[in-house]
N, C-alpha and C positions, 0 to 999 in steps of 0.2 A: 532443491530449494523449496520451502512452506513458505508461501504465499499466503499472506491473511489478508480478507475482508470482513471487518468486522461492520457489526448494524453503529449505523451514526445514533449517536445518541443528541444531539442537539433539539433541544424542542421544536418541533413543526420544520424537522430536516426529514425529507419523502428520499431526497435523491441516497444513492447506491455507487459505490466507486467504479463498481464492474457489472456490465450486465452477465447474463445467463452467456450468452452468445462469445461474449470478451474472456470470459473462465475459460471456454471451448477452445477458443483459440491457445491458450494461455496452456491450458492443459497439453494440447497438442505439441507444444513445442518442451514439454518436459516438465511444466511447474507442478508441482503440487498445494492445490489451491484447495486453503481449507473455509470456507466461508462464515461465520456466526448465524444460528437460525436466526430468523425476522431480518435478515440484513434488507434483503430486496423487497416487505412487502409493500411498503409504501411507494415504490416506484413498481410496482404490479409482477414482480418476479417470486416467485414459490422458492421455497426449499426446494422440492419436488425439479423446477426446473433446473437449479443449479446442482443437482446429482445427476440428472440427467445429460447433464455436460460435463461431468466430468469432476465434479467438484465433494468434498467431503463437508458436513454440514456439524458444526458444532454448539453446543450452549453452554460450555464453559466457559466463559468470556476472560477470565485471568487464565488457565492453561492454555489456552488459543490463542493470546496474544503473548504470553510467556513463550512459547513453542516455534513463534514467528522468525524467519530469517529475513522478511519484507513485508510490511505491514503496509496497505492501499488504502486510506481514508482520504474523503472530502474534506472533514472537519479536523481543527485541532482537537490534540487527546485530552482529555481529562490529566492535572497536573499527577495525580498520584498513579496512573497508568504507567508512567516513563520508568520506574523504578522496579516496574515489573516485566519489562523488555530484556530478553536475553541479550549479551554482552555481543556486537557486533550486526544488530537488528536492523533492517535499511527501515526509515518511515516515510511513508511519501504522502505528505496532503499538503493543503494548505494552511502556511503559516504567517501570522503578523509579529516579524522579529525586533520589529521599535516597539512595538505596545504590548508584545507577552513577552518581555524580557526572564523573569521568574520560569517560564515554559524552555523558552533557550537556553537558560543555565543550567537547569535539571536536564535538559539533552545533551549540553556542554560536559556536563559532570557524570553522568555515564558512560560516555564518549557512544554515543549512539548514533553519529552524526555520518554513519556509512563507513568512512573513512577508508580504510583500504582495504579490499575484499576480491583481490585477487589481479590477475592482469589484466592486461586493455583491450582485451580482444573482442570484449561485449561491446567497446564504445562505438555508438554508430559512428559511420564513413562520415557522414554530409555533416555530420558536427564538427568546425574546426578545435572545438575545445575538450569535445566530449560531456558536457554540459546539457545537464537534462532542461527540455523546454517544457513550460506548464501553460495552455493558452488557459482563456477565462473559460472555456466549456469544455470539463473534462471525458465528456464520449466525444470529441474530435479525435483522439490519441486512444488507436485501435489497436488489440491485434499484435502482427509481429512487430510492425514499428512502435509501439506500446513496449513491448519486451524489451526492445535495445535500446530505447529510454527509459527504463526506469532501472536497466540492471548497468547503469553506465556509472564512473565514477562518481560520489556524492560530492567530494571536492572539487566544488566549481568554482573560479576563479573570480 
């Protein structure tokens, strides 16, 4: 599975979805995580550190995110991004689904929405629904427990 972290493009956005540290992990348990250069410099991570964990460092921003089987962003994507997402792409950041209606229909209408991407045996135990949780600070969600929420079913009830 290619794991993308792309650099947030939002003006005066510093934060990074994954540290150097969280690829490590991420790595370890089998992902292949390919990161966009500059992703981390504004929150003080190098390219440099994210190879060093394991991570591949890319600057072609369309084949990177075209290439993605699960895309980790903070921010919403840019509307004309979605259209360049391979067919079955998971995206995981934050969305405002009443006020970027146009955003949701472009992921409606590629059917990008995760939807069904194998059986249930990623879903964590302690979830009774299997339902990924997002709290408001995304370095809470570390690591392995990280992994089995984000690779859990995207249809949540």
């Amino acid at each position: 599975m290619q794991l993308v972290i792309p650099r947030e493009t939002q003006p005066g956005e510093n934060r990074v979805s994954a540290t150097a540290e969280t690829v490590k992990k991420l790595v370890r348990l089998g992902a292949d995580v390919v990161v966009e250069s500059g992703a981390g410099t504004g929150a003080g991570i190098s390219d440099a550190d994210y190879e060093a964990a394991g991570a591949s460092i890319s600057s072609d921003r369309s084949a990177l995110l075209g290439g993605a089987d699960m895309v980790l962003r903070l921010r919403k994507p840019e509307l004309d991004e979605i259209s360049g997402l391979k067919a079955g792409c998971i995206h995981v950041s934050y969305l405002d689904p009443f006020n970027e209606k146009d955003l949701i229909k472009a992921f409606a209408s590629q059917k990008r929405d995760g939807g069904e991407h194998g059986d249930d045996s990623s879903l964590d135990p302690q979830s009774k629904d299997g339902c990924a949780e997002f709290s408001s600070q995304p370095g809470r969600i570390r690591g392995g427990d990280a992994w089995r929420r984000i690779t859990c079913r995207a249809s949540c009830p």
